[in-house]
N, CA, C and O atoms as a printed pandas DataFrame, in Angstrom:
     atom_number atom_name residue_name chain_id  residue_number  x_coord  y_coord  z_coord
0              1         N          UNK        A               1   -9.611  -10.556    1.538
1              2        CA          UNK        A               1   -9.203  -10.211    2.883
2              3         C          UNK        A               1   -9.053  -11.483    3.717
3              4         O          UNK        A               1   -9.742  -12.484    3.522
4              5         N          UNK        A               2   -8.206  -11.395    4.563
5              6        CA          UNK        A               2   -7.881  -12.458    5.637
6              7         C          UNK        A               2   -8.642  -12.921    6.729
7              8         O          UNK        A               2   -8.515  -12.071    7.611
8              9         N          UNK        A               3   -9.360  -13.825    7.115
9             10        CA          UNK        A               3  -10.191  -13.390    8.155
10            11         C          UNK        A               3   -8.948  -14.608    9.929
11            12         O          UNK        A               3   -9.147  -15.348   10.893
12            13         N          UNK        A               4   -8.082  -14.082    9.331
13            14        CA          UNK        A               4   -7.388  -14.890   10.695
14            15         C          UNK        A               4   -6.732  -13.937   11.134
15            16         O          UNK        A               4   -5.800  -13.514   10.449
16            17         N          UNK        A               5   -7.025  -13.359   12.347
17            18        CA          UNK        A               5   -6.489  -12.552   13.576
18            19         C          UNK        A               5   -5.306  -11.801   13.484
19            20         O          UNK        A               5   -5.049  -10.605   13.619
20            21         N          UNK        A               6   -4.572  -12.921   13.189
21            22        CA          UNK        A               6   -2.952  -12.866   13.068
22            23         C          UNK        A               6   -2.561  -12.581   11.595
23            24         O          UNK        A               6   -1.359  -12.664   11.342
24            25         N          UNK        A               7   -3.277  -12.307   10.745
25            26        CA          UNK        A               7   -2.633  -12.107    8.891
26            27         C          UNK        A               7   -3.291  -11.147    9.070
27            28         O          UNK        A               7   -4.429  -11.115    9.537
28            29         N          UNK        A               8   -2.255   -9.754    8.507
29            30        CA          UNK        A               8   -2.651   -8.809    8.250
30            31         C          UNK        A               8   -3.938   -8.535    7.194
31            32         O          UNK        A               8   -3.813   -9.161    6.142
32            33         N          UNK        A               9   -4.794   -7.952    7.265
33            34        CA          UNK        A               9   -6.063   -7.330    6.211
34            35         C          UNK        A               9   -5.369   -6.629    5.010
35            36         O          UNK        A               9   -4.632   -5.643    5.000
36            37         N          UNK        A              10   -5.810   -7.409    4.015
37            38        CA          UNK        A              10   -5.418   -6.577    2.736
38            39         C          UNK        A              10   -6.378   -5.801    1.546
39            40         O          UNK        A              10   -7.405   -6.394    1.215
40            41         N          UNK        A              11   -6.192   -5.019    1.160
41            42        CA          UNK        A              11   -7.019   -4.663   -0.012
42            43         C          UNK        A              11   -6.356   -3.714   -0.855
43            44         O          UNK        A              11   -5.567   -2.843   -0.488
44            45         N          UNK        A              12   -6.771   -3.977   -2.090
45            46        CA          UNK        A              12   -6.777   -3.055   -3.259
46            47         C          UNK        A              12   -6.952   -1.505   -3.485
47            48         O          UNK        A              12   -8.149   -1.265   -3.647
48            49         N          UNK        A              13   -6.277   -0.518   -3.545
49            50        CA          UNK        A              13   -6.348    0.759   -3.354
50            51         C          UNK        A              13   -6.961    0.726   -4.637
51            52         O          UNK        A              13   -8.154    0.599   -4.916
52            53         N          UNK        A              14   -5.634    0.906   -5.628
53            54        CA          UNK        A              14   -6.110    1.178   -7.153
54            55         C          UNK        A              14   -5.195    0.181   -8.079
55            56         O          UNK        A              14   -4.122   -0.282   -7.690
56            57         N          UNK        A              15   -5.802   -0.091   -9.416
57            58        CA          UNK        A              15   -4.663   -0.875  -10.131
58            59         C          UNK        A              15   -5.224   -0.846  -11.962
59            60         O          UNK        A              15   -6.372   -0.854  -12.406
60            61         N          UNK        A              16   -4.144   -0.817  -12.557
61            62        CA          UNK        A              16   -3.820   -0.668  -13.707
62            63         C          UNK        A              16   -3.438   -1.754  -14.723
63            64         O          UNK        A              16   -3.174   -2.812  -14.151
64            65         N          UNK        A              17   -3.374   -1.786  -15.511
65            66        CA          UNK        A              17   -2.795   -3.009  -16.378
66            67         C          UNK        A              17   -1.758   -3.615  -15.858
67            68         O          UNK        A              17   -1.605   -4.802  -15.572
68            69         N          UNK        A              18   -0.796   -2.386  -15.717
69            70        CA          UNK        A              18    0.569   -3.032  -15.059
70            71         C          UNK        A              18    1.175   -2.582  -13.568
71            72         O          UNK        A              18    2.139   -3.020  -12.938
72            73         N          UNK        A              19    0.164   -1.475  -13.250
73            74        CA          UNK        A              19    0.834   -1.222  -11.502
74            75         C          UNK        A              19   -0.605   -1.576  -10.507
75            76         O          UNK        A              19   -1.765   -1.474  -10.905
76            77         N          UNK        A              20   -0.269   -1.910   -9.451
77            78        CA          UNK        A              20   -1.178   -2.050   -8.333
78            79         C          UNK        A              20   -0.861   -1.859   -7.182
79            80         O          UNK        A              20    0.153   -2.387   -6.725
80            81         N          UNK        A              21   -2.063   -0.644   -6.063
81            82        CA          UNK        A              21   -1.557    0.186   -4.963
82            83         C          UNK        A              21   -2.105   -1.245   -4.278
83            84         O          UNK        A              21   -2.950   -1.994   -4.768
84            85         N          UNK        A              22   -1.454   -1.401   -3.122
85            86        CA          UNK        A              22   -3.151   -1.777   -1.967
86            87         C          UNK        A              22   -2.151   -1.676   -0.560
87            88         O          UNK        A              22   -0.979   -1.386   -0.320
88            89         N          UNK        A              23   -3.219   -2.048    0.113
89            90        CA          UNK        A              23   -3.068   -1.641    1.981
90            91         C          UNK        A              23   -2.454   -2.432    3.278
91            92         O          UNK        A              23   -2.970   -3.543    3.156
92            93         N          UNK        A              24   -1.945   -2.457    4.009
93            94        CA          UNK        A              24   -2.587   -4.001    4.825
94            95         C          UNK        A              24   -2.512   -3.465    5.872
95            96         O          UNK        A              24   -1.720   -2.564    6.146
96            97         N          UNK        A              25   -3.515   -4.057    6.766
97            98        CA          UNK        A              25   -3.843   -3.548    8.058
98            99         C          UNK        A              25   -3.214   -4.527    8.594
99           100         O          UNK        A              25   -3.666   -5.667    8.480
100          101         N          UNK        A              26   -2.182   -4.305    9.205
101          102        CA          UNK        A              26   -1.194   -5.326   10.511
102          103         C          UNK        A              26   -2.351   -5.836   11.744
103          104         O          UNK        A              26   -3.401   -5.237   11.976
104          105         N          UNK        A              27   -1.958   -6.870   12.333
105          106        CA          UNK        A              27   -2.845   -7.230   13.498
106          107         C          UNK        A              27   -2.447   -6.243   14.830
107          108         O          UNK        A              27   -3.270   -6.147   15.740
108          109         N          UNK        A              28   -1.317   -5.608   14.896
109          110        CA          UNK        A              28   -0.804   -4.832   15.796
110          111         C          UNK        A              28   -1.465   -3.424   15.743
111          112         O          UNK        A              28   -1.259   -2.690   16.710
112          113         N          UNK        A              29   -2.576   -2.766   14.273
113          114        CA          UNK        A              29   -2.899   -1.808   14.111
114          115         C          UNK        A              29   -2.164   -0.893   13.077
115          116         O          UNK        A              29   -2.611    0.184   12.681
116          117         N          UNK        A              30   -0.787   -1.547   12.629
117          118        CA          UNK        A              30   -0.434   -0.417   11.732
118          119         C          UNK        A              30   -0.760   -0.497   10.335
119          120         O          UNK        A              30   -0.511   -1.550    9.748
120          121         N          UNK        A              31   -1.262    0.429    9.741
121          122        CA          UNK        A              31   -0.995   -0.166    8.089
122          123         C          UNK        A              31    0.110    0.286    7.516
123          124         O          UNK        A              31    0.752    1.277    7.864
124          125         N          UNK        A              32    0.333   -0.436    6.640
125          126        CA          UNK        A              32    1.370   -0.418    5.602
126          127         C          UNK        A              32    0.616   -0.067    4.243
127          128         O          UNK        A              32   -0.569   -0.366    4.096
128          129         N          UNK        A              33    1.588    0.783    2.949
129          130        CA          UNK        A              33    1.205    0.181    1.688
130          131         C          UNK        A              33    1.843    0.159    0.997
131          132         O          UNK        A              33    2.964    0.631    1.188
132          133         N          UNK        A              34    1.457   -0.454   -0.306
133          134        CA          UNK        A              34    2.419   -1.157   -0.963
134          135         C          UNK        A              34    2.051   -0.789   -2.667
135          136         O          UNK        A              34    0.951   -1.070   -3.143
136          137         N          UNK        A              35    3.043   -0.189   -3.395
137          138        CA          UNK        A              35    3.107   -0.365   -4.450
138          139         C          UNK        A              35    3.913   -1.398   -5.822
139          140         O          UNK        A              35    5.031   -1.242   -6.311
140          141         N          UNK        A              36    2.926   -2.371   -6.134
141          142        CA          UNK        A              36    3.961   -3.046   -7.054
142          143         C          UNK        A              36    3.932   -2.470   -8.546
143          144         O          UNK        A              36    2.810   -2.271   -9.011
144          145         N          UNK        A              37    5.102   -2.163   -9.393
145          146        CA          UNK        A              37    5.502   -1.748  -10.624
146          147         C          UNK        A              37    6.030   -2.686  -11.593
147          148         O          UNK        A              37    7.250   -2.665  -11.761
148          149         N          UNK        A              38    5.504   -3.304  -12.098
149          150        CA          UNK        A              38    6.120   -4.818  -12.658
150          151         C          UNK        A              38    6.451   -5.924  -11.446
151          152         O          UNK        A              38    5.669   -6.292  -10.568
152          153         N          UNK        A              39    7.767   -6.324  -11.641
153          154        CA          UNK        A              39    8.173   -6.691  -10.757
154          155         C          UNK        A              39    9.087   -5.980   -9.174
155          156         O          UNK        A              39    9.839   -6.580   -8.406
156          157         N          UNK        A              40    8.685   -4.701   -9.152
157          158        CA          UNK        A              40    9.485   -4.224   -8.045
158          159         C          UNK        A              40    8.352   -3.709   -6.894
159          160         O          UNK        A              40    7.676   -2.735   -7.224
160          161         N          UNK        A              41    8.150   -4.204   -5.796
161          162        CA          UNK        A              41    7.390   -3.617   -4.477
162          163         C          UNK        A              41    8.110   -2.630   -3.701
163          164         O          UNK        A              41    9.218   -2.779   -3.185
164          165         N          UNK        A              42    7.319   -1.542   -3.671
165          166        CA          UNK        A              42    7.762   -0.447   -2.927
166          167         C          UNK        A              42    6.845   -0.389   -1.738
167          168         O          UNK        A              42    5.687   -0.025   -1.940
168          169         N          UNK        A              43    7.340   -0.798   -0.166
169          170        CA          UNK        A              43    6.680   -1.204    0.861
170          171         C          UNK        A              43    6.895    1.031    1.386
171          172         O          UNK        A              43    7.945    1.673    1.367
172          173         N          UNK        A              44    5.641    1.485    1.716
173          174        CA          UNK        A              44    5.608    2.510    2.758
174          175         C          UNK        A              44    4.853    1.957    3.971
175          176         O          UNK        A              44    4.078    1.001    3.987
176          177         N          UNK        A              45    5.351    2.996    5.301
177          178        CA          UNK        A              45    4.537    3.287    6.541
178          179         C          UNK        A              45    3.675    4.406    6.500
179          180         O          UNK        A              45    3.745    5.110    5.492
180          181         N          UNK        A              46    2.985    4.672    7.271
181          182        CA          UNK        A              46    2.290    5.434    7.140
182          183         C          UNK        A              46    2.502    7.172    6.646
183          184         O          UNK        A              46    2.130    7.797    5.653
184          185         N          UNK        A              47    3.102    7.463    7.593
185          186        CA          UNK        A              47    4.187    8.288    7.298
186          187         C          UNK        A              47    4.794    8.857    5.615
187          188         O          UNK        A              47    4.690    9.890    4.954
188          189         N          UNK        A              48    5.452    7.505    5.444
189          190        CA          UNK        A              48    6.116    7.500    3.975
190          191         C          UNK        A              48    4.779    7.863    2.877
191          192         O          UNK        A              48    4.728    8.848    2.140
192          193         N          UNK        A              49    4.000    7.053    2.971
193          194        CA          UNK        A              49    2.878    6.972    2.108
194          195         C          UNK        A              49    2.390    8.543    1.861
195          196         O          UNK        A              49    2.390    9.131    0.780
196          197         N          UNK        A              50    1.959    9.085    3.202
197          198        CA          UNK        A              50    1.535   10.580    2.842
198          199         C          UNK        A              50    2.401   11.417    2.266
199          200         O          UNK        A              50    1.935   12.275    1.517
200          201         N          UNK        A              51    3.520   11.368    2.434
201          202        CA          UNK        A              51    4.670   12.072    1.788
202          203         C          UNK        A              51    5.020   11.490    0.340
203          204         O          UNK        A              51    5.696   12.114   -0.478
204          205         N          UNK        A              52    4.529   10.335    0.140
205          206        CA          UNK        A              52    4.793   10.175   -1.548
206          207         C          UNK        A              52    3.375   10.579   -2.332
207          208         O          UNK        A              52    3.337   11.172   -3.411
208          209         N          UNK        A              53    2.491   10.238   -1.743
209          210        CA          UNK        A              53    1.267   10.919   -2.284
210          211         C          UNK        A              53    1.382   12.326   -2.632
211          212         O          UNK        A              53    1.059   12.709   -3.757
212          213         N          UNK        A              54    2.001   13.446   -1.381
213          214        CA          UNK        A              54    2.434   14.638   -1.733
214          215         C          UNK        A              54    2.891   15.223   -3.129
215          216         O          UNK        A              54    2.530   16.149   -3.856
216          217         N          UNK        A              55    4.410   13.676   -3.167
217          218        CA          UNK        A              55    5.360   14.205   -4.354
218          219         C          UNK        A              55    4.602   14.146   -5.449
219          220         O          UNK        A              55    4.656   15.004   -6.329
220          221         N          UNK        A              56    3.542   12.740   -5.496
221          222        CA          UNK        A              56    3.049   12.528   -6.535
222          223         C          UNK        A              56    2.083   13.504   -6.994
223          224         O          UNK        A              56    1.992   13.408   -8.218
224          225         N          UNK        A              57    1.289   14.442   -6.507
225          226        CA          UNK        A              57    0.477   15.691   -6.462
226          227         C          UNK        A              57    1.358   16.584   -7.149
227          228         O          UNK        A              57    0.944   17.372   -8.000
228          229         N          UNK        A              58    2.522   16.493   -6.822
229          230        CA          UNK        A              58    3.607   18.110   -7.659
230          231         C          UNK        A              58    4.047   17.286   -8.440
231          232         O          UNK        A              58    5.261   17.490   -8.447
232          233         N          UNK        A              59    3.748   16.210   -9.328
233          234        CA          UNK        A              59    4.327   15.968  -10.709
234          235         C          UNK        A              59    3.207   16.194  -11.908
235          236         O          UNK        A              59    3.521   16.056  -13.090
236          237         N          UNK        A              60    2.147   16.479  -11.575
237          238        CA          UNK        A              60    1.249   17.061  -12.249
238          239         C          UNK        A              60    1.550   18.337  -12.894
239          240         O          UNK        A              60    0.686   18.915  -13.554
């Protein structure tokens, strides 16, 4: 984690051999998160995030 004011806070949700979730808390208050899949980052807002969590629940 960052401890300077201005760099967003980051951490580790969950991670795998080859994918990793994690968070970042903006200095403005918003978080973001972020999934990387190899090489591709898939940035959500808050918003987005709960709604892919959703989809990901009905692929079970």
């Amino acid at each position: 984690m960052s401890n300077n004011s201005n760099e967003p806070r980051t951490g580790t949700i969950a991670e795998t051999e080859n994918f990793l979730a994690w968070k970042a808390e903006e200095p403005d208050g918003e978080i973001t998160y972020h999934i990387e899949l190899n090489n591709v980052t898939v940035h959500f807002f808050q918003e987005e995030w709960v709604e892919f969590l959703q989809l990901v629940k009905e692929l079970k």
